[in-house]
MARGU-720713 format. One line per 8 residues: number of its first residue (from 1); for each residue x, y, z of N, C-alpha, C. Coordinates in pm, whole numbers. Example, Ala and Ser with C-alpha at 12.3 -4.5 7.8 and 13.67 -1.06 7.14 Angstrom:
REM MARGU-720713
1> 1319/-569/780/1230/-450/780/1320/-330/780 | 1285/-225/708/1367/-106/714/1290/3/787
REM end
This chain:
REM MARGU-720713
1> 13540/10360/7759/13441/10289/7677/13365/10187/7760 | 13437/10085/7814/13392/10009/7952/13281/10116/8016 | 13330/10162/8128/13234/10234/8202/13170/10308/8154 | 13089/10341/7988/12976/10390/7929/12903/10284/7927 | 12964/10179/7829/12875/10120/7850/12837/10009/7985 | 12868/9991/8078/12851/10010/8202/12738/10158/8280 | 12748/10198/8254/12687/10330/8253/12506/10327/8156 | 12541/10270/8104/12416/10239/7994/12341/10122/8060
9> 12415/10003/8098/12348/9882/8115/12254/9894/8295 | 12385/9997/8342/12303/10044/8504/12192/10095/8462 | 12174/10210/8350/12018/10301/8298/11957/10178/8298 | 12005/10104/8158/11870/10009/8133/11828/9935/8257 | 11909/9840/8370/11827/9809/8487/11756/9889/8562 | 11809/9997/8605/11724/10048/8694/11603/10116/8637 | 11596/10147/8493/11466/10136/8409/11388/10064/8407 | 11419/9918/8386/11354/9752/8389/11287/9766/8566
17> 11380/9796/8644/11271/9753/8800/11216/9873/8843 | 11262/10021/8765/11144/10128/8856/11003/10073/8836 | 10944/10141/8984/10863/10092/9024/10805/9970/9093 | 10883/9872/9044/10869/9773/9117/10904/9732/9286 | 10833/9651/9350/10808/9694/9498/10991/9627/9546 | 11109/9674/9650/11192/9630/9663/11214/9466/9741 | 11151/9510/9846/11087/9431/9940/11017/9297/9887 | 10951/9330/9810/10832/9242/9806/10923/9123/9640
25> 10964/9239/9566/11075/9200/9497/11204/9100/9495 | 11293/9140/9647/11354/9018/9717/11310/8908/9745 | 11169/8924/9858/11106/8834/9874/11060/8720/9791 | 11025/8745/9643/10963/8667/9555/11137/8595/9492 | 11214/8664/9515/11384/8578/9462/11413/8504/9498 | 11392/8570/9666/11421/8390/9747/11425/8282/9758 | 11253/8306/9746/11138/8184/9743/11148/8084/9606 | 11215/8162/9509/11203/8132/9398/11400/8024/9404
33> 11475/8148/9471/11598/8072/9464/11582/7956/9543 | 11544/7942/9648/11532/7805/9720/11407/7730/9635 | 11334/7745/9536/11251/7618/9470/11298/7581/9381 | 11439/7662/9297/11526/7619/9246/11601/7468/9310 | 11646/7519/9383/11736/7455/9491/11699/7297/9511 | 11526/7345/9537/11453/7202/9561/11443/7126/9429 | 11365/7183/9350/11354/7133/9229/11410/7047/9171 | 11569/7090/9164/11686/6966/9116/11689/6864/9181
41> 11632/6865/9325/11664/6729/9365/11521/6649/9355 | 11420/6777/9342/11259/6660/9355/11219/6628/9200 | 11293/6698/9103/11292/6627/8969/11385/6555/8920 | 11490/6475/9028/11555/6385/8965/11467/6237/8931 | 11482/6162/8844/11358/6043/8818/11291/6064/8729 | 11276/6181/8696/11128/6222/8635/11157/6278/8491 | 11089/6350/8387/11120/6352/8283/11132/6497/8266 | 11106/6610/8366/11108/6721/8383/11199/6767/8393
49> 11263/6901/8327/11352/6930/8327/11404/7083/8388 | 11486/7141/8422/11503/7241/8498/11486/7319/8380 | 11504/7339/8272/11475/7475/8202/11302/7461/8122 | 11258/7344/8177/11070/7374/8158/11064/7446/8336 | 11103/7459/8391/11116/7546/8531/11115/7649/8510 | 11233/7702/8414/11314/7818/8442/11218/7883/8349 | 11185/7809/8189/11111/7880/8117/10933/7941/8194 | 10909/7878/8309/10767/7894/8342/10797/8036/8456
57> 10881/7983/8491/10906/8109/8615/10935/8264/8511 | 11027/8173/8439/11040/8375/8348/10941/8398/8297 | 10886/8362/8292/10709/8372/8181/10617/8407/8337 | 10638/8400/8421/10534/8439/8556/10643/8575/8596 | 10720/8606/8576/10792/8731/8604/10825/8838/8531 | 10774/8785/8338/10738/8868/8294/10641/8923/8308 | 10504/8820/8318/10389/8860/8340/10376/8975/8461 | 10448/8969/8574/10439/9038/8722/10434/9178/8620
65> 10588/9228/8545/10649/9324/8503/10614/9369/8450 | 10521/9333/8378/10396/9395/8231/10289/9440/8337 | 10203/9348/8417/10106/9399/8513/10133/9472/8605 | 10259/9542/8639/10289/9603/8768/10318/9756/8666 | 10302/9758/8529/10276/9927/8469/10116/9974/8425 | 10088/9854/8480/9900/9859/8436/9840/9944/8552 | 9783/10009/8519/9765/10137/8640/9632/10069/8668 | 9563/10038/8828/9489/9982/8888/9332/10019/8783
73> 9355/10126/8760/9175/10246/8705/9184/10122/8620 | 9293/10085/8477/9235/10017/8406/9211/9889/8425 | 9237/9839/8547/9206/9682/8576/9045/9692/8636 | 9057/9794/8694/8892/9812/8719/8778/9839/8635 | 8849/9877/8539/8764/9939/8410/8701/9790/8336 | 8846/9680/8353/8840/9589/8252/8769/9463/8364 | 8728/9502/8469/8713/9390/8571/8585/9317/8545 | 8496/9359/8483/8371/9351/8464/8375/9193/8297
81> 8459/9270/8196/8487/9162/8122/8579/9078/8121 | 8668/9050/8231/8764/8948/8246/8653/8852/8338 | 8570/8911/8407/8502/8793/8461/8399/8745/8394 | 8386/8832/8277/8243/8774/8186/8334/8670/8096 | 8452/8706/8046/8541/8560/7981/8538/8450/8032 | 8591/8482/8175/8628/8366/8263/8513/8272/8283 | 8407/8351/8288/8279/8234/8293/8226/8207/8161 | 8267/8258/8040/8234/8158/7920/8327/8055/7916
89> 8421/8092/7917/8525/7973/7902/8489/7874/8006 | 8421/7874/8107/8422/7801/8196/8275/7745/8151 | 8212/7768/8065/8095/7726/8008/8140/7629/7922 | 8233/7691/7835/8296/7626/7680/8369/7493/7760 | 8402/7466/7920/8478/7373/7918/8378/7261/7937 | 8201/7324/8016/8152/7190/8079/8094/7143/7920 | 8097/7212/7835/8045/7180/7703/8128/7071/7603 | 8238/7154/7585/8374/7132/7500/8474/7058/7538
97> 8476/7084/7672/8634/7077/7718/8701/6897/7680 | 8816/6928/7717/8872/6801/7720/8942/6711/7834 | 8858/6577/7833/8834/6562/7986/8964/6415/7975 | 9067/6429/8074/9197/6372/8136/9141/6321/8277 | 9179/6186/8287/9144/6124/8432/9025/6152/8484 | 8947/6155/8378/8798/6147/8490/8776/6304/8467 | 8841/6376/8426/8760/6560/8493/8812/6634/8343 | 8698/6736/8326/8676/6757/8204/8744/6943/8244
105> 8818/6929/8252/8892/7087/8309/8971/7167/8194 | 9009/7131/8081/9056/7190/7995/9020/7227/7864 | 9063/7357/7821/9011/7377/7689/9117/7358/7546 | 9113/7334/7421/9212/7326/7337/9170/7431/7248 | 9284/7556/7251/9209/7664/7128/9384/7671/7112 | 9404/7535/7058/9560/7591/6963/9656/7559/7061 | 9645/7592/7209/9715/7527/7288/9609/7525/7433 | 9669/7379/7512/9547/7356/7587/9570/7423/7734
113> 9467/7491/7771/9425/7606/7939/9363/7543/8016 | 9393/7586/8114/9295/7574/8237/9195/7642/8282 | 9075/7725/8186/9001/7846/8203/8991/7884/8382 | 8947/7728/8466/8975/7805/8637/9065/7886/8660 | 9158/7861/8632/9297/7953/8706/9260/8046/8686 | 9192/8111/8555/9151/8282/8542/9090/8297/8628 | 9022/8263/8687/8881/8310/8844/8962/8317/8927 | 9084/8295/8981/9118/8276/9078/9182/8446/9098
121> 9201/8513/8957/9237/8671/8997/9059/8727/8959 | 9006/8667/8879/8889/8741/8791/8766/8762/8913 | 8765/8642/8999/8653/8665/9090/8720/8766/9188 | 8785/8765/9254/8784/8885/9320/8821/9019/9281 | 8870/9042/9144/8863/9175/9062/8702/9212/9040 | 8619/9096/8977/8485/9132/8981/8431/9161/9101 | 8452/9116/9171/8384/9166/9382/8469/9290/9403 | 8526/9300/9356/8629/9434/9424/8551/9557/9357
129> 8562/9519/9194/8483/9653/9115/8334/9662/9183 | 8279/9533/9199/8132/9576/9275/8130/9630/9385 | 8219/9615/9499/8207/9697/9592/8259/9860/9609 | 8348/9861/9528/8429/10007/9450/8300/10082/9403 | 8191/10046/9310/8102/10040/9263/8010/10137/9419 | 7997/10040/9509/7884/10032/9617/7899/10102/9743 | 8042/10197/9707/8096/10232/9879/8043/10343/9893 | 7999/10332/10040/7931/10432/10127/7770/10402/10083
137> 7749/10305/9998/7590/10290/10014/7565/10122/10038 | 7641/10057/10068/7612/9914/10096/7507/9877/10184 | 7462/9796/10163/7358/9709/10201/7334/9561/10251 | 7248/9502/10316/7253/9335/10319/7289/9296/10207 | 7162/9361/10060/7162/9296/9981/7294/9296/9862 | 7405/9394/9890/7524/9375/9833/7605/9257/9870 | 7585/9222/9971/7639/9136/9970/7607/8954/9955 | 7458/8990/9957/7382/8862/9904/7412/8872/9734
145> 7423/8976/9605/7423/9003/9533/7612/8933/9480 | 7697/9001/9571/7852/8968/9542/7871/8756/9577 | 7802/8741/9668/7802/8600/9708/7762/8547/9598 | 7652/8548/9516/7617/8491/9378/7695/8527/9273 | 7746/8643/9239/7854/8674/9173/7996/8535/9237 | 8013/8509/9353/8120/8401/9347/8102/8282/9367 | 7946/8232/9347/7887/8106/9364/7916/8043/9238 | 7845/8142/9155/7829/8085/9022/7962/8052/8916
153> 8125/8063/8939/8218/8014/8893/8255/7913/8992 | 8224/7925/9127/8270/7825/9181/8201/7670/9183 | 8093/7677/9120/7967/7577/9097/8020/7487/8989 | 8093/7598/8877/8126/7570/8706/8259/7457/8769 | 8325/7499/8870/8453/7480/8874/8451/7336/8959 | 8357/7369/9073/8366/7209/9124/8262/7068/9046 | 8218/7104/8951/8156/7003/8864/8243/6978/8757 | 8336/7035/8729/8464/6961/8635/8492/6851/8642
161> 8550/6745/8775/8553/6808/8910/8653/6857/8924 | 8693/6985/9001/8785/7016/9041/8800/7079/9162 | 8760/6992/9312/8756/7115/9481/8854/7180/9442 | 8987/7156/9452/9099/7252/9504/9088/7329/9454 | 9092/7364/9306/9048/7500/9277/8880/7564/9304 | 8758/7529/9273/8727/7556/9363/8691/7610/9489 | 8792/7549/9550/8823/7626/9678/8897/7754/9707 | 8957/7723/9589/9135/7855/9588/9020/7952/9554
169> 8932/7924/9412/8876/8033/9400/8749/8118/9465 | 8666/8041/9557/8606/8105/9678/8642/8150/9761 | 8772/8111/9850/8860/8120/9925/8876/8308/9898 | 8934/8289/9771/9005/8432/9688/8829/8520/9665 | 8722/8525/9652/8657/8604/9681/8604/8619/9776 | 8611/8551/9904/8515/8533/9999/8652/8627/10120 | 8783/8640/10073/8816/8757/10146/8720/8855/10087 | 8750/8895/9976/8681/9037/9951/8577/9069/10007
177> 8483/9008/10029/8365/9005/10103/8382/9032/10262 | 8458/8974/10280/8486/8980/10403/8538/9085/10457 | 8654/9162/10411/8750/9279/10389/8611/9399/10363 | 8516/9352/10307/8438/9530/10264/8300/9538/10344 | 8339/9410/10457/8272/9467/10572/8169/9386/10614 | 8175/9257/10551/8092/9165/10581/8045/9164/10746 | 7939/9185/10811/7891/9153/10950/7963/9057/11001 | 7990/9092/11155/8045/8992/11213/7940/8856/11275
185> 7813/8935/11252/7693/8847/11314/7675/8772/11213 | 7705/8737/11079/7712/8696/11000/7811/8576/10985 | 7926/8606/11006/8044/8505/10969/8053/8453/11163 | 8037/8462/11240/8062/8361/11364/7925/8233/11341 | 7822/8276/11328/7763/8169/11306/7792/8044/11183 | 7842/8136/11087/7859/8036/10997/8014/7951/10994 | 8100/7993/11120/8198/7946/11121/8234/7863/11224 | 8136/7881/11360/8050/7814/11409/7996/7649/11399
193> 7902/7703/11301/7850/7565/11223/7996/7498/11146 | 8030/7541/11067/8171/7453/11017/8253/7365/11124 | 8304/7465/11246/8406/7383/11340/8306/7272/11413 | 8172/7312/11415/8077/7179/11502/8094/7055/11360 | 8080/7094/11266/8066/6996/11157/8174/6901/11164 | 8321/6998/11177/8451/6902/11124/8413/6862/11276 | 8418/6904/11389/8423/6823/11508/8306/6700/11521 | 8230/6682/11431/8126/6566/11425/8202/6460/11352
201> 8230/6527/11273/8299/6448/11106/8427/6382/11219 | 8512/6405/11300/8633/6365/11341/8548/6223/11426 | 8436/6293/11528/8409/6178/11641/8333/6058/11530 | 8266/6064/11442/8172/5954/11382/8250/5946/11267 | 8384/5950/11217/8463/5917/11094/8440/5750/11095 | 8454/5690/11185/8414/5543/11197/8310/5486/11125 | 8240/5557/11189/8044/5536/11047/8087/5578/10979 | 8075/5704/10918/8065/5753/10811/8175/5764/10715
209> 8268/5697/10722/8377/5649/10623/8415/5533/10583 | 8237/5457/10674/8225/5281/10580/8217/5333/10409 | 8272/5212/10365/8274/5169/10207/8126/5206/10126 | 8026/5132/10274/7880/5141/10204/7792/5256/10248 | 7880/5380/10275/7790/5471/10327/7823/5605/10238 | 7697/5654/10138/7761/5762/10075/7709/5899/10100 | 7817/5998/10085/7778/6165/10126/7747/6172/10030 | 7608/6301/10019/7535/6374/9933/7570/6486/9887
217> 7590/6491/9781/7686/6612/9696/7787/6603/9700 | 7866/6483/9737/8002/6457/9789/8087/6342/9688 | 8130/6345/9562/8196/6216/9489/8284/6162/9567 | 8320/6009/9512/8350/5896/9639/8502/5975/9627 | 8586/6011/9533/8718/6065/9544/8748/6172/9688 | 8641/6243/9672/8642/6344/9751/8599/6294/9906 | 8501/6197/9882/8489/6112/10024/8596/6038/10075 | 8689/5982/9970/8766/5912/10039/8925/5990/10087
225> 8931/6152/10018/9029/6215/10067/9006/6227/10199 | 8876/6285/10252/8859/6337/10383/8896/6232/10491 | 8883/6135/10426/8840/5989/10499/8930/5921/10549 | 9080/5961/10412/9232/5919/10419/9291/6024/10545 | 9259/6161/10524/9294/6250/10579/9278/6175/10790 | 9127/6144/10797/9130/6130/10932/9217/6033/10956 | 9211/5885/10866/9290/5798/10955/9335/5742/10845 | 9488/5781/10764/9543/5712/10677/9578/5579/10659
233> 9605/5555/10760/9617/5389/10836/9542/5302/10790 | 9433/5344/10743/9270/5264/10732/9318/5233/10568 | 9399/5249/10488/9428/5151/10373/9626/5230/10324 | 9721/5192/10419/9810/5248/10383/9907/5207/10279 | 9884/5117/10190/9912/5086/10044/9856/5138/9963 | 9708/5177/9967/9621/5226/9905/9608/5388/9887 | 9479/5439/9938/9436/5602/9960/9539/5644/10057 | 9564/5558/10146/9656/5675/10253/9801/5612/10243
241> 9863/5620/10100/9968/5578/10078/10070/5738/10068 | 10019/5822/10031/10072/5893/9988/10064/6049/10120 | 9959/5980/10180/9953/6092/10347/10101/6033/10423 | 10078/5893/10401/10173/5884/10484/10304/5895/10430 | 10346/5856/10314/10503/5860/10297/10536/6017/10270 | 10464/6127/10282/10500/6315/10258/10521/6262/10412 | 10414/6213/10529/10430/6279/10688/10605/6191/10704 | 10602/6051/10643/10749/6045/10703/10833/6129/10636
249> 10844/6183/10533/10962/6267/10475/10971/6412/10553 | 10893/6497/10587/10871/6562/10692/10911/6541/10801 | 10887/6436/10918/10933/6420/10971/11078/6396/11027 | 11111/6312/10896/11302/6217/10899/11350/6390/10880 | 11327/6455/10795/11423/6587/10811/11481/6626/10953 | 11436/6609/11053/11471/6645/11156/11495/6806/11179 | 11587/6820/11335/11615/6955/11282/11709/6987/11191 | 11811/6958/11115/11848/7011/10969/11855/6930/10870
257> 11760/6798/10823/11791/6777/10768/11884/6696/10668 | 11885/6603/10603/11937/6512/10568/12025/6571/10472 | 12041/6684/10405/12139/6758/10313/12095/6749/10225 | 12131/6857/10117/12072/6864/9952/12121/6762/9878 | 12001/6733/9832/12002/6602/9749/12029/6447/9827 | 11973/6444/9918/12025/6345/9987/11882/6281/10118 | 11770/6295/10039/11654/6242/10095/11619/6122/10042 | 11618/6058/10075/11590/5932/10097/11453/5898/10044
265> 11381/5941/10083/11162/5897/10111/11171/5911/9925 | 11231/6093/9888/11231/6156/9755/11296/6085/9623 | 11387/6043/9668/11512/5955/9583/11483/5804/9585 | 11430/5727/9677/11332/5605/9642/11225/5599/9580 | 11161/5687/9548/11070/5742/9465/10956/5672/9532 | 10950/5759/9705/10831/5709/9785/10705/5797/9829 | 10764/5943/9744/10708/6076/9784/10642/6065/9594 | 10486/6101/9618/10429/6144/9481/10482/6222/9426
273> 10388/6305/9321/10447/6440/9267/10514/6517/9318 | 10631/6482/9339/10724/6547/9451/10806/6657/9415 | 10765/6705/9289/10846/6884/9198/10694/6936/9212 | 10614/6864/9240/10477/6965/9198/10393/6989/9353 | 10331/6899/9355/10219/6922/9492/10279/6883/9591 | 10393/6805/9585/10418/6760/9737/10644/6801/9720 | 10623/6889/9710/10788/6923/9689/10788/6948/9773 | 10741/7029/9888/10764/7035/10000/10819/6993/10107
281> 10742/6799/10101/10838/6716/10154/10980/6695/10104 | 10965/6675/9997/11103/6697/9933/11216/6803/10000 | 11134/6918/10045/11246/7014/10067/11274/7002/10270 | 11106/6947/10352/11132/6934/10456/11252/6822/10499 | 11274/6720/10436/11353/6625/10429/11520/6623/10429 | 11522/6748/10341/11688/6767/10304/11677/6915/10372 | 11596/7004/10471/11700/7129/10531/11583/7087/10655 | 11524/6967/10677/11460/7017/10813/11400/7114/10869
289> 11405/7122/10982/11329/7234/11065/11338/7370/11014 | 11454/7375/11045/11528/7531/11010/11439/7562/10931 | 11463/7455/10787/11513/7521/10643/11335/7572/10663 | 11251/7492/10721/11064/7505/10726/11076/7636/10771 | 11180/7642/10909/11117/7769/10950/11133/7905/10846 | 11280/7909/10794/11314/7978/10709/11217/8024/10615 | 11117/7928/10551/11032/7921/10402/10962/7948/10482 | 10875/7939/10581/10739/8021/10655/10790/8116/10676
297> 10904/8134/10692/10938/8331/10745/10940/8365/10631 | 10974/8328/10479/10948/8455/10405/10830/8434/10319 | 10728/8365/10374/10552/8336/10300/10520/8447/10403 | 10538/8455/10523/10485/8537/10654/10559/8697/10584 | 10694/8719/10533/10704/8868/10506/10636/8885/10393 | 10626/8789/10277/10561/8806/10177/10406/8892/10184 | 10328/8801/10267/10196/8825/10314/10158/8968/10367 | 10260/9002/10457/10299/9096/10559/10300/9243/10419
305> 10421/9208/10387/10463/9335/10249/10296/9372/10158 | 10250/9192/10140/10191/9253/10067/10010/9292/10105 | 10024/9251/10253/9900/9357/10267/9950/9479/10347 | 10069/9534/10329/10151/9646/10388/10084/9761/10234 | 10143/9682/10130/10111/9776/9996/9927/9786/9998 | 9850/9679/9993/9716/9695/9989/9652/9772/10103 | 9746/9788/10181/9650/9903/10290/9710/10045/10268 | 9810/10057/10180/9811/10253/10095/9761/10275/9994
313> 9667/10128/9915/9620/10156/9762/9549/10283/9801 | 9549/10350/9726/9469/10481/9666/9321/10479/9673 | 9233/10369/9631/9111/10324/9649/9068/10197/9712 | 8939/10187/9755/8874/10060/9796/8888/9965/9729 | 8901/9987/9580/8891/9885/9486/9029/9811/9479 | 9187/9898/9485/9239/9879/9450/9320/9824/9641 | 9275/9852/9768/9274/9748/9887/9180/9618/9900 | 9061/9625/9856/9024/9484/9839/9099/9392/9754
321> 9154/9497/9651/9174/9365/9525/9380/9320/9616 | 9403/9389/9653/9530/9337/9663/9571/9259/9767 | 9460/9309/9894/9431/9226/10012/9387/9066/9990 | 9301/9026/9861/9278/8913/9822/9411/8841/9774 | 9475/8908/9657/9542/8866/9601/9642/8841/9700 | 9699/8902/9816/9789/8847/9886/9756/8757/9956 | 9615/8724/10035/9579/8617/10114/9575/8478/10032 | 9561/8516/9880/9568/8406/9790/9691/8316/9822
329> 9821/8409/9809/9959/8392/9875/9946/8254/9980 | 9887/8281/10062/9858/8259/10220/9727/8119/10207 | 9692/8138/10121/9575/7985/10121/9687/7911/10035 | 9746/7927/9897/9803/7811/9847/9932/7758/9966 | 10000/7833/10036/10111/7819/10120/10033/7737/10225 | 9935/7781/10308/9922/7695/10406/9785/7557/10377 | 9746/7560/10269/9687/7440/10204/9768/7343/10154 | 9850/7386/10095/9967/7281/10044/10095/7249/10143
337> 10139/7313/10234/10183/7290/10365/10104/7196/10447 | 9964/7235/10463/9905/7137/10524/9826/6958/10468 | 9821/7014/10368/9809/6872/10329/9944/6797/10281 | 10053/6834/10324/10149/6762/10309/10203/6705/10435 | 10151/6779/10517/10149/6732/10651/10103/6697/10747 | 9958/6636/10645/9915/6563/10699/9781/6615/10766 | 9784/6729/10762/9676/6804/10856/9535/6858/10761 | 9543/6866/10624/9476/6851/10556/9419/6794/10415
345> 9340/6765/10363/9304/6652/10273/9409/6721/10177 | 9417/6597/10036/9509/6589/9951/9422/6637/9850 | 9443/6808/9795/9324/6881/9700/9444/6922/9601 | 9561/6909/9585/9594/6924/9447/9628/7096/9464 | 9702/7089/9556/9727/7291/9559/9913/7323/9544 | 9953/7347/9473/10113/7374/9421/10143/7479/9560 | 10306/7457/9593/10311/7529/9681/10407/7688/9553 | 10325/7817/9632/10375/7912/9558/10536/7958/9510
353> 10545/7929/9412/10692/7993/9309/10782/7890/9342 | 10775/7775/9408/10821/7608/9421/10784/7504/9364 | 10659/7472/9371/10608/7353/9256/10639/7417/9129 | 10624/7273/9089/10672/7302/8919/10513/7298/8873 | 10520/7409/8755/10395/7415/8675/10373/7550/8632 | 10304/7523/8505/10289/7698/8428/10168/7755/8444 | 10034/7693/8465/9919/7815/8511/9959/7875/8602 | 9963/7774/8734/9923/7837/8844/10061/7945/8889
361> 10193/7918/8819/10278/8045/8820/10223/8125/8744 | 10201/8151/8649/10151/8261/8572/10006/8360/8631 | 9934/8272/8733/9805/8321/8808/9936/8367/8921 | 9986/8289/8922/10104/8371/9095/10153/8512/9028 | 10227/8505/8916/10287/8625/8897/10215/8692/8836 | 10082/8713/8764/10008/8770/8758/9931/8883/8911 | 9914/8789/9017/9853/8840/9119/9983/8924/9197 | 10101/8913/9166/10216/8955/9200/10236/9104/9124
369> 10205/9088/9012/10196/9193/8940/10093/9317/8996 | 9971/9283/8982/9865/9333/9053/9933/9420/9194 | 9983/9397/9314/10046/9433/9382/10135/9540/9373 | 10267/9503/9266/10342/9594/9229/10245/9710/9159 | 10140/9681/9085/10073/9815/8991/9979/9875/9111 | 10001/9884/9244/9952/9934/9341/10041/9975/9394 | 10158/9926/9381/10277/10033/9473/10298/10164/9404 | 10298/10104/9286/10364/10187/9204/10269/10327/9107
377> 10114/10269/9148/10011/10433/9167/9962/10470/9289 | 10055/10388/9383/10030/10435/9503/9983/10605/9561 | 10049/10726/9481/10015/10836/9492/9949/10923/9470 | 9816/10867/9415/9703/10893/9381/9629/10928/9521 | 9522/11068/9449/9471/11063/9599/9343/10996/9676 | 9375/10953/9761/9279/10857/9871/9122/10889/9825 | 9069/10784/9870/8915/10753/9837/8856/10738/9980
REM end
């Protein structure tokens, strides 16, 4: 009787994960078991609790499990009106929304959203179907055409205000663009001009990060991140209070580490949002070096797996879209890595399936999902 039903409960699992990618599967446990790990110690203080964790993560891993039986045709089918939503709602917010600390980013229909986070899969599903759309007849003007297609949510999104997303979400179409063949005579100049820019911005930070000198198109918040970023020093009670106490918690980890639960910077309560945007330090602090190198080795197989799966999708549509969605992986990891360490401004980016929070898991395991529903029609024939 035992080993039937034993026998039954093996059916029902290995029912629950066919299809799902193995690899890529582990990978996301890990990451997830060690933000566990962190979590308890970077939400001690705070009013957060490990099962608003546990409930957000199962709710981003259902979501993966539901989207990984969605066969790619119909995400392409539907790609066209998930991005026509995403930009009403993103209309309804500069109209409607309800504006917290200065930025008007949310909507209330019964319970309150973040309409951005949808762009962050919706814009490059919409660039993916347009170029799916355009292959073998592309043109300059496709891609002057797809660039306005990802101007125009990212415009909605940084007048909230909101850069970091924003950014996540240009970032996330401006692979696609890039991936379906964007000129190379195209992107060196314009990348070019960027590294001469930040290399101006570093030598004249002196001028141009007086009190009485203001950038154009630039709000003073956003002026004064860049500003903290070059030389935190320049008010370290103040704006560069919080560059600096993540770089010492980072640092004191050493190579292993001060032990779980037993950071110091985290537990004086000298590290900010330290379960959310800056857990990181939290976790560099108590496993050190290692434990860093460890968590970059499995963001690096993550990345790896998952443009391993986006280069057998079946179609163009369905390798652009997964090639984004994994580099997405790869901008929140090394944006929020780097501005915790100091190396880049403080934009408000969760590190993936570790910070605590329910959009931007639910946009993670959503785009996770996406992936798996490419392994798993992987055998479709080639385009």
């Amino acid at each position: 009787m035992e080993k039937s039903a034993l026998n039954k409960l093996r059916f029902f699992f290995n029912r629950l994960v066919a299809g799902l990618d193995p690899q890529l599967s582990f990978i996301l446990l890990a990451l997830v078991s060690i933000g566990l790990f962190t979590f308890l110690s970077a939400s001690s203080g705070t009013p957060i609790k490990l099962s608003d964790q546990l409930r957000n993560l199962i709710l981003a891993f259902v979501i993966m499990w539901l989207v990984s039986y969605v066969p790619p045709k119909w995400l392409e089918s539907a790609a066209v009106w998930i991005y026509a939503f995403g930009i009403t709602l993103l209309i309804a917010v500069a109209i409607f929304g309800l504006v917290k600390k200065g930025a008007r980013r949310w909507l209330n229909v019964g319970i309150v959203i973040q309409p951005s986070e949808i762009m962050k899969i919706a814009a490059p599903l919409m660039l993916a179907w347009y170029f799916q759309k355009r292959e073998g007849i592309q043109s300059s003007w496709d891609y002057g055409v797809a660039s306005l297609l990802l101007i125009l949510p990212v415009l909605l999104i940084a007048r909230q205000p909101d850069l970091g997303t924003a950014l996540l979400v240009f970032a996330a179409g401006l692979y696609v663009i890039i991936l379906a063949g964007l000129p190379w005579r195209w992107i060196i100049p314009v990348a070019s001009i960027g590294l001469l820019a930040i290399i101006l911005l570093i030598f004249l930070s002196g001028t141009i990060c007086a009190p009485d000198i203001n950038w154009p198109l630039i709000r003073d918040y956003q002026k004064n991140r860049v500003c903290t970023l070059l030389d935190p020093s320049s008010d370290p009670l103040g704006r560069g209070f919080h560059t600096i106490q993540s770089m010492i918690a980072v640092g004191s980890g050493g190579l292993f580490g001060k032990g779980w639960l037993q950071g110091t910077q985290a537990h004086l309560e000298f590290i900010p949002e330290k379960h959310t945007d800056f857990v990181f330090a939290v976790f560099s602090e108590e496993f050190g070096l290692i434990g860093n190198l460890v968590l970059i080795g499995l963001f690096f197989l993550l990345i790896k797996r998952g443009l391993a799966i986006s280069a057998g999708g079946p179609t163009l549509f369905t390798r652009l879209l997964g090639a984004s969605v994994t580099l997405i992986f790869f901008t929140y990891a090394f944006v929020n890595i780097g501005m915790v360490s100091g190396i880049l401004p403080v934009v408000g980016v969760p590190l993936p399936m570790m910070s605590y929070g329910g959009t931007a898991l639910v946009t993670l395991g959503f785009g996770a999902g996406i992936l798996m529903s490419i392994h798993r029609h992987r055998r479709l024939v080639q385009s």
